[in-house]
N, C-alpha and C positions, 0 to 999 in steps of 0.2 A: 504494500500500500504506500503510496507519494505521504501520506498524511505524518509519515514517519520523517524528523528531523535530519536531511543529508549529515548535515555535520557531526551529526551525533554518531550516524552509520560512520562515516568517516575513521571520526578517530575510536570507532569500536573496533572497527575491521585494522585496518593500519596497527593496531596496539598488537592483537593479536600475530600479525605477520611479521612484525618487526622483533617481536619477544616472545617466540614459542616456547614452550614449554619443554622444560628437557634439553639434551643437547643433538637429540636426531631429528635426520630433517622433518617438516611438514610435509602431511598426505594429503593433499587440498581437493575438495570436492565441488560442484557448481549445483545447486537445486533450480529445480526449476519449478512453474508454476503449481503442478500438482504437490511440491511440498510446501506447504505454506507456514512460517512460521506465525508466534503470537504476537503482539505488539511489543517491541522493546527488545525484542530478540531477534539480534542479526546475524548469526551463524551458529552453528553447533560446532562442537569441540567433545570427541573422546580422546582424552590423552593428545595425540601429536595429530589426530587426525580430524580435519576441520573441513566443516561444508556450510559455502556460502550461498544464500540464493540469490540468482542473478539479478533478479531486481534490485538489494541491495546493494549489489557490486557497480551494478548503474550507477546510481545514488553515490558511491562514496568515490565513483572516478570522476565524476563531474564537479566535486569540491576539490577534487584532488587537482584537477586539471584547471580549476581557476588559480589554484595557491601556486602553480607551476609557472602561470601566465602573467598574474602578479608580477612574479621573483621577475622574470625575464625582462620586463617593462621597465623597472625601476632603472632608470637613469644612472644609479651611480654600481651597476653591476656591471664589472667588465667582462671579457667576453670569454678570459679565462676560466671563467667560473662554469663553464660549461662542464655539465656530472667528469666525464672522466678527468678532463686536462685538472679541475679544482679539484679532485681526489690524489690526483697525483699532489698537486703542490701542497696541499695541506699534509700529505705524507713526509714528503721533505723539509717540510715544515716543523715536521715532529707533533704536530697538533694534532693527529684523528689516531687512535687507538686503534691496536690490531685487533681487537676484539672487535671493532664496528664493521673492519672488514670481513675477520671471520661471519659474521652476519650477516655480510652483502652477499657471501658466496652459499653460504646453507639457506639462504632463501634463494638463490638464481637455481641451486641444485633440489630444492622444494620443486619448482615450476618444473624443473626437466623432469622429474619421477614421480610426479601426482597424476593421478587419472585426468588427465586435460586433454582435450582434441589436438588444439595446436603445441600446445608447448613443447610437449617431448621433440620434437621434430624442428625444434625453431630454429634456422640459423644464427637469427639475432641471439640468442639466447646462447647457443653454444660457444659465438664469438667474444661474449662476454664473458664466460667463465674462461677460458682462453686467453682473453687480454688480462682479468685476475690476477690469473695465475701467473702470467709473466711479465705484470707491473707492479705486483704487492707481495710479493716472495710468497704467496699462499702453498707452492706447490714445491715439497722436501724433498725433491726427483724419486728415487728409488724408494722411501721411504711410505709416499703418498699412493703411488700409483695401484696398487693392487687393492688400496678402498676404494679410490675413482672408480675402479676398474668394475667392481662390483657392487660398490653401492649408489652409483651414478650411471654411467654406461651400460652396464646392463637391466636396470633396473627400467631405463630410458626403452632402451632396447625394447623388450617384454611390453611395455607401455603401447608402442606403438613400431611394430614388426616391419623388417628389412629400414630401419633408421641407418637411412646414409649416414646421416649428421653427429648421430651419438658412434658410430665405430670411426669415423673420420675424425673425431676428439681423440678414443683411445689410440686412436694411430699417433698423430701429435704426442700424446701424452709417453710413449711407449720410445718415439724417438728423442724426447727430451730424458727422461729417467735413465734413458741409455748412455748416455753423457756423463753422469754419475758415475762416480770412482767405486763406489758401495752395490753398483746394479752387476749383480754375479748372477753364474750360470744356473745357482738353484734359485734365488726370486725369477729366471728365465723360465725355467722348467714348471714352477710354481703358476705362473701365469698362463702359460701355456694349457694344462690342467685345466685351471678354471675359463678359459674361452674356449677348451675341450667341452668339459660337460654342461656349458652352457649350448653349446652349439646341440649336443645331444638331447637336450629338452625343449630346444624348438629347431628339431630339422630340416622344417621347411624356409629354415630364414635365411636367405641366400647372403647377406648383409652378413652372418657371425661366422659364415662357413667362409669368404671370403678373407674376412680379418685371421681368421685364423690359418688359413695357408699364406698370409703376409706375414704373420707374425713368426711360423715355423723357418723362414728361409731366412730369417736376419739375425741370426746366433752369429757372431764369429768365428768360432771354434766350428769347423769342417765338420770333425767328428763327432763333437757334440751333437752338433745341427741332423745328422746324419742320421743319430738314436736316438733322435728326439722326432723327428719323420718317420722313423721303422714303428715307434711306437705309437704314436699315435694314427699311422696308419692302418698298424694291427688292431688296435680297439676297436675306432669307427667299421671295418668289416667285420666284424663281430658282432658288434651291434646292428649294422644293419645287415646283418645275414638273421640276426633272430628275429627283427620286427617287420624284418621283407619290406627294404625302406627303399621306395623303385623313384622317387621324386629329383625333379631337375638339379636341385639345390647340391643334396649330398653327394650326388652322381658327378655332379661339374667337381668339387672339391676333392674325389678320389681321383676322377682323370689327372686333374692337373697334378696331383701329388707322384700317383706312381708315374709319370711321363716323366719326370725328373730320373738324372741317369744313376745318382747314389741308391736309390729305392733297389734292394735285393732282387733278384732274377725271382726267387721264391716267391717274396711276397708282391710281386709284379703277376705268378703264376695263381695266388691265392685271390689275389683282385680277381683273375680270369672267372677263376671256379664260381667264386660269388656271385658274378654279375648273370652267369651261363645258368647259375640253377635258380637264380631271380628271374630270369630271361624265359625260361621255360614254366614255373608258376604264372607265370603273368601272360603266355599263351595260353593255358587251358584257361583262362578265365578271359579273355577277350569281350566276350559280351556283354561282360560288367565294366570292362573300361579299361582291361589288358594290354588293350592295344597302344595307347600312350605311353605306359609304363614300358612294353617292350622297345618304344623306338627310343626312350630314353636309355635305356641301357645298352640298345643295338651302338646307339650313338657315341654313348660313352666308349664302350669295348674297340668300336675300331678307332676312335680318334685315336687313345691313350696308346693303341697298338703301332702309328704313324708318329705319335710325335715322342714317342719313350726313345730317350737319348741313350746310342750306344749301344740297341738292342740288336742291331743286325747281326755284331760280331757274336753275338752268343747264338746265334743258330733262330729259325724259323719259329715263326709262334702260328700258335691255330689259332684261332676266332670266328 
């Protein structure tokens, strides 16, 4: 209802965003009209997780957005004061406390992994936690990276499925933390792991299967890199030999992995087996929709069989 004082919504809302509860992020919700609250109550709050209805978010960005108009207008505001550049100089200024930015970032990372239409996916949004991070020391390289990695990134991910935007941060995020003197080959392996089994609980997300074959070819160590592709080669066919997982997504991530020339002759031969006795379940069922599943795999088998580096010298393959 209008009849409710903006300003009042204003700084109910605002209080709550600026000073959550706890120290994890907010899980922010939008109601709409069939939830209606009673008079004087502008959002609900269990714990971290808060839902506002849209009409008072109307309501409190249109006060928000005159106080903004104000500031701008005033005469004696120069033009530094523009949010980023005047964050910066009040940093170097020693004037704005790292705790306010810590709270600029746990509300930008609120927006990324709350149930929101747009957010998870924002550009603007992830440019900003981005600039953050590499204007306000928010981000301890190797130290940071594997809660971003999981409590922002994929969280983002999940939110809103094949997010260019959230694995193009952890990409960023994964070659800054690599520059770190501290970023060693078990937080490597470590990471690895967890953009493994995330990929494993939404396989069709062609977005986490991609990041994760970027992220296996950038070890330095040869050998490392080497057993760290054998293995995680071996799971994923395992896995989906038991769930008979025939979709575009995983199928592109196996081609491209075993077509690399370090990948074992063996485990090049056990991709075959896989995909052949996937290939032939997925014929006798054709009339339910077989038939896409085997040209994905048809597809798969002979690419990976043309472009597998070095395979000629070891003799013929079937397919």
């Amino acid at each position: 209802m209008w009849s409710e004082d903006p300003s009042t919504v204003y700084r109910d809302i605002s209080s709550i965003l600026n000073h959550p509860p706890g120290d994890g992020l907010l899980e922010i919700e939008l109601l709409g009209s069939s939830h209606p609250l009673e008079a004087g109550v502008h959002f609900l709050q269990d714990e971290n997780a808060i839902a506002i209805p849209k009409l008072r978010l109307v309501q409190a960005f249109f006060v928000a957005r005159e106080i903004l108009s104000e500031h701008l207008l005033k005469p004696t505001t120069p033009q530094r004061r523009r949010p980023k550049k005047f964050i910066v100089s009040r940093l170097q200024a020693g004037a704005l406390p790292a705790q306010l930015m810590q709270a600029e970032q746990q509300f930008v990372d609120s927006l990324l992994t709350s149930r929101l239409h747009r957010h998870t996916k924002s550009p603007t949004l992830w440019s900003h936690r981005r600039w953050l991070i590499q204007n306000l020391g928010s981000l301890r390289a190797s130290e940071r990276i594997r809660s971003d990695l999981i409590n922002v990134v994929m969280i983002a991910a999940e939110r809103h499925p094949r997010n260019y935007y959230a694995w193009s941060h952890a990409r960023w995020l994964f070659d800054v933390s690599r520059k770190d003197e501290s970023f060693s080959p078990l937080l490597y392996k470590t990471l690895v792991d967890d953009v493994k089994n995330w990929c494993f609980k939404h396989h069709d997300d062609i977005s986490g299967w991609t990041y994760l074959q970027w992220i296996l070819v950038r070890i330095e160590d040869v050998e490392e890199g080497q057993k760290l592709c054998s293995l995680v080669l071996q799971d994923t066919l395992n896995i989906v030999q038991s769930f008979h997982w025939t979709n575009v997504s995983v199928w592109d991530f196996l081609q491209m992995l075993v077509a690399r020339g370090f990948i074992r002759r063996e485990l090049f031969e056990l991709f075959l087996r896989v995909n052949e006795s996937l290939s032939l379940s997925a014929s006798s069922t054709e009339d339910a929709g077989g038939s896409s599943a085997s040209r994905t795999l048809l597809r798969a088998r002979q690419w990976a069989a043309q472009n597998r580096e070095g395979e000629l010298s070891n003799g013929p393959l079937h397919i």
